[in-house]
MARTIRO-589326 format. One record per residue: x, y, z of N, C-alpha, C in turn; residue in three letters. Coordinates in steps of 0.2 Angstrom, whole numbers, plus 5000, padded with zeros to 4 digits. Each point is the difference from the previous one (the first is absolute). Example, Ala and Ser with C-alpha at 12.3 -4.5 7.8 and 13.67 -1.06 7.14 Angstrom:
BEGIN
506649725039499650065000500450065000ALA;499850054996500450065001499650055003SER;
This chain:
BEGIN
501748865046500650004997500050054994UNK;499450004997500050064995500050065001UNK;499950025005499750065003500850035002UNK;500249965005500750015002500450014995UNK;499949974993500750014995499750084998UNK;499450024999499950034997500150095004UNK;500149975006500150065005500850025000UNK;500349934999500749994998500150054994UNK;499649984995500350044995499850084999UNK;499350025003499950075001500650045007UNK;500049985004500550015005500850024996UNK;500149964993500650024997500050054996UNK;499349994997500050044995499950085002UNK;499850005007500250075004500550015001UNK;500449965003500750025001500450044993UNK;499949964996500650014993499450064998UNK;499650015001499750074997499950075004UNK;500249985007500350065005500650014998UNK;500349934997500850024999500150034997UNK;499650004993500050044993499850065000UNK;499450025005499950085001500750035004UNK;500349985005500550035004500550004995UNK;500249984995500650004993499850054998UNK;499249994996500050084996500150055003UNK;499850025005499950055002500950045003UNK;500549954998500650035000500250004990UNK;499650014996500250004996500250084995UNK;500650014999500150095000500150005006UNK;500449985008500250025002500850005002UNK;500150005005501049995001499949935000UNK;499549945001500149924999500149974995UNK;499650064994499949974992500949994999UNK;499749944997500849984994499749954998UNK;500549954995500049954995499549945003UNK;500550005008499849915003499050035003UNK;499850055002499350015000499750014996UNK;500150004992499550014997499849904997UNK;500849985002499949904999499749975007UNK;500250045004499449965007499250024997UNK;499650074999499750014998499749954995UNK;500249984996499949954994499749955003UNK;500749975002499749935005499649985007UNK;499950065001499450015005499449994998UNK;499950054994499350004998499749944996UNK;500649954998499949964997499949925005UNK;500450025004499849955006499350025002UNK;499850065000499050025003499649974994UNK;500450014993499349984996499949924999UNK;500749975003499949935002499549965005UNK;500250065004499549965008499150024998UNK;500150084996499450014998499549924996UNK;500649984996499549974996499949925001UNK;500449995005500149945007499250035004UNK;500050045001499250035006499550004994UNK;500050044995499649974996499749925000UNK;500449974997499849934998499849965005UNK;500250015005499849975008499450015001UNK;499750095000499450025005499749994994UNK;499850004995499949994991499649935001UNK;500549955003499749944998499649975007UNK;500350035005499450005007499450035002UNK;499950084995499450025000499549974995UNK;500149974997499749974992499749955002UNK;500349985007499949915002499450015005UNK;499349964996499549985005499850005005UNK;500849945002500049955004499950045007UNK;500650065001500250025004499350055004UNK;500049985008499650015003500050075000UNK;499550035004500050095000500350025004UNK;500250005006500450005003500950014996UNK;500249964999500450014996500250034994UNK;499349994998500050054992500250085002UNK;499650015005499950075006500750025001UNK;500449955001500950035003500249994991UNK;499949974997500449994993499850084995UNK;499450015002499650094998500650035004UNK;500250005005500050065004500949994998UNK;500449954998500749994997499950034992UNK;499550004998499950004991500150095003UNK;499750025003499950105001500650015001UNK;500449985005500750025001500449984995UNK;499949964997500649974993499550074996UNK;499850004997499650044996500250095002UNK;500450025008500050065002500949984999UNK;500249995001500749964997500350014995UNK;499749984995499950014992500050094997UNK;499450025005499950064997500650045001UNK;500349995006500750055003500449984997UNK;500249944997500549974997499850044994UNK;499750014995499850034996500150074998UNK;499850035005500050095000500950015003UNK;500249955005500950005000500550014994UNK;499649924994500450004995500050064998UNK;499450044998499950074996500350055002UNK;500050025007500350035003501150004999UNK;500049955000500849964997500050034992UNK;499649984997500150014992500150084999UNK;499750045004500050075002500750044999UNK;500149945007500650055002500749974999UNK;499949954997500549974996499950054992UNK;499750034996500050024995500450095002UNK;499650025007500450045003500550015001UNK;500449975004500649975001500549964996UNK;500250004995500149954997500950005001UNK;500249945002501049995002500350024994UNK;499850004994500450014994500150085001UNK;499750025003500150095000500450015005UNK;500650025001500550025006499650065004UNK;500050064995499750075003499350025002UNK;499549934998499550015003500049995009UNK;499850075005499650005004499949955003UNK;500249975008499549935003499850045005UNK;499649975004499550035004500349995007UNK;500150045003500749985006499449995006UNK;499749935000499549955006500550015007UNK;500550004999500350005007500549925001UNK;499449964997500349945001500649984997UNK;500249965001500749964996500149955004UNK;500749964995499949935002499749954994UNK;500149935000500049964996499149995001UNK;499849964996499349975001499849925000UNK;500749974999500049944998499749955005UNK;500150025006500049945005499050035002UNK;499950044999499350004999499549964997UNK;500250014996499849964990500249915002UNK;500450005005500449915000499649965006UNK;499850065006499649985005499349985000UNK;499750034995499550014997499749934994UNK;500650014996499749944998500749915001UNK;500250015005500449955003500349974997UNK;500450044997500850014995500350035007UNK;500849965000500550005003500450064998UNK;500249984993500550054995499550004994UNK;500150094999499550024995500650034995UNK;500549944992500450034997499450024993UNK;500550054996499750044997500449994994UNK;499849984994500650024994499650034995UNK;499950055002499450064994500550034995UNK;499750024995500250024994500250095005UNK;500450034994500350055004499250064999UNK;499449984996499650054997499449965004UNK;500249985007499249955000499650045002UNK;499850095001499650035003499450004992UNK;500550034995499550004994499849944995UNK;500549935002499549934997499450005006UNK;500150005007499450015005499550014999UNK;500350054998499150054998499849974995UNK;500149984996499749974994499649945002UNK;500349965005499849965004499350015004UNK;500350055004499450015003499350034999UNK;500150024994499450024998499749954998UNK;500249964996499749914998499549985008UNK;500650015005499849955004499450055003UNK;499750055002499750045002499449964998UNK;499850024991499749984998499749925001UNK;500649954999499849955002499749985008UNK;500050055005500049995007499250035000UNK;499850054995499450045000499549964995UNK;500449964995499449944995499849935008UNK;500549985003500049995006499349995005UNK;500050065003499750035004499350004997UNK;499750024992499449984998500049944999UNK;500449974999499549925000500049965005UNK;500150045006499949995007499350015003UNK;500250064996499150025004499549964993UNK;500449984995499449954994499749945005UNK;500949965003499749955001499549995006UNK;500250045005500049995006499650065002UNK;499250005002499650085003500149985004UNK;500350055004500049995010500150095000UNK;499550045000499950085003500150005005UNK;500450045003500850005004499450045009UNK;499350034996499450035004500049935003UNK;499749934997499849985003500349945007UNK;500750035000500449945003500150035006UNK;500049975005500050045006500550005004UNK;500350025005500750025001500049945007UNK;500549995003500049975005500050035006UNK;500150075002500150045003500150094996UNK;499550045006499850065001500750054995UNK;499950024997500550044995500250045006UNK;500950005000500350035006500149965005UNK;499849965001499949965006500649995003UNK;500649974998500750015001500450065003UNK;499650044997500250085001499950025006UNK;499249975001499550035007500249985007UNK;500349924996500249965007500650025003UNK;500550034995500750035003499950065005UNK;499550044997499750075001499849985006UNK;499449965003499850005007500549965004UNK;500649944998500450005004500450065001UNK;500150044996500550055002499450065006UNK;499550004997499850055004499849965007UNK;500049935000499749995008500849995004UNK;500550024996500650015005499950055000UNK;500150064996500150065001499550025007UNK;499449975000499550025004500249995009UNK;500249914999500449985005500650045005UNK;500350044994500750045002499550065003UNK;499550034997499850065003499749995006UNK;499749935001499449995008500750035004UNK;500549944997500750015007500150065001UNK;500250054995500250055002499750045003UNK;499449984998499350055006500349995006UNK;499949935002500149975006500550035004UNK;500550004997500650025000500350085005UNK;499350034994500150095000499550005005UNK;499349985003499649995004500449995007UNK;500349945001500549985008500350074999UNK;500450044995500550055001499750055003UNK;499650024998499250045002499850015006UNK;499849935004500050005006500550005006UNK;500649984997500350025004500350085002UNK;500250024993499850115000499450025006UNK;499549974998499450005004500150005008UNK;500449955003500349985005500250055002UNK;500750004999500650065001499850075000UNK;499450014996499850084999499550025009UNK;499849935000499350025007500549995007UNK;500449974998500549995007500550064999UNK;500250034994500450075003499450065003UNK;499449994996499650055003499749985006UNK;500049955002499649985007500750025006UNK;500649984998500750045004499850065000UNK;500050044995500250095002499349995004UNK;499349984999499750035004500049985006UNK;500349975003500049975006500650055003UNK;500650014996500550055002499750075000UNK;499550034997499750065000499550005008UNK;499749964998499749985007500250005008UNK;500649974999500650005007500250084998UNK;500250044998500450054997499350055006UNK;499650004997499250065001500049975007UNK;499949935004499950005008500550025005UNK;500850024995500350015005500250085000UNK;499750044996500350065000499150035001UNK;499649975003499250015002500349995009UNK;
């Protein structure tokens, strides 16, 4: 039951943090405006929730005796992933604080970075963390309170992050993976290559009958003339 909630909650806290990279990385460009810099907000605010939801859970089941090795071994190997989670979440918010200082809405004439993309981002940010309607009612200045914010929470998300590794040693070396790095990758790869492979036997097949038959045709027109050559040479002998 523990284990499950606890997958439940690293499972969200990827989602609302893939969410949160896919927002920055429109920030400064034709998506930036007022409602993205308040999804942002609340995004990263809903990750440092589930963060510290995953904390207190693998916190208080690593700590615990009781718990067999077996399971300790899947709860290590949840603690790395929450732990690689953290750190993206992390180097995202800084990345934000960036290009939000860069960017900033209060400036009309400043430059945006023409990404290509456009379009809203709300339903994103709503899917992700399973919000229906994401309403907004930010100050007209909420890029530069933000920031101010953000920098708080970085630091708080980075005081965070060492009292994790205080409470909790699990060296990320020593946990071991459940499968072959790639694996996923390799396995597409050989289905796609043993169709590909499939496709080519046939068409050998294919171009070999065509072959033989050429084959055919070429020895029955030469076997004809010479047989016409041969009546030709008897009768005028």
């Amino acid at each position: 039951m523990v284990k499950e909630e606890c997958k439940a909650l690293l499972d969200a806290l990827s989602k609302v943090t893939a969410c949160y990279r896919h927002m920055v990385l429109t920030i400064g460009g034709t998506s930036d405006s007022q409602n993205l810099r308040e999804e942002l907000k609340k995004t990263r605010q809903k990750a440092q929730e589930l963060a510290v939801a995953n904390r207190n859970k693998l916190t208080a089941v690593l700590k615990d005796k009781t718990v067999s090795k077996e399971d300790k071994t899947e709860f290590e190997r949840l603690w790395v992933i929450f732990s690689t989670c953290m750190e993206i979440l992390e180097i995202d918010m800084k990345r934000a604080l960036e290009l939000g200082q860069e960017f900033p809405l209060n400036v009309p004439k400043k430059h945006l970075i023409q990404t290509g993309m456009s379009g809203g981002t709300s339903g994103v940010a709503a899917r992700a963390m399973s919000v229906q309607n994401m309403k907004y009612e930010a100050e007209h200045n909420i890029d530069v309170v933000d920031l101010k914010d953000l920098e708080n929470e970085i630091n708080q998300v980075g005081e965070m992050m060492y009292e994790m590794e205080m409470k909790v040693n699990v060296p990320q070396w020593t946990v071991e993976a459940k499968q072959d790095p790639g694996a996923e990758l390799k396995s597409t790869i050989s289905v796609g290559a043993s169709s590909i492979g499939m496709i080519s036997v046939e068409e050998n097949k294919s171009f070999c009958d065509i072959s033989k038959v050429l084959a055919g045709i070429i020895f029955s027109a030469v076997l004809i003339i010479a047989i016409v050559l041969a009546v030709c040479v008897v009768k005028l002998s």
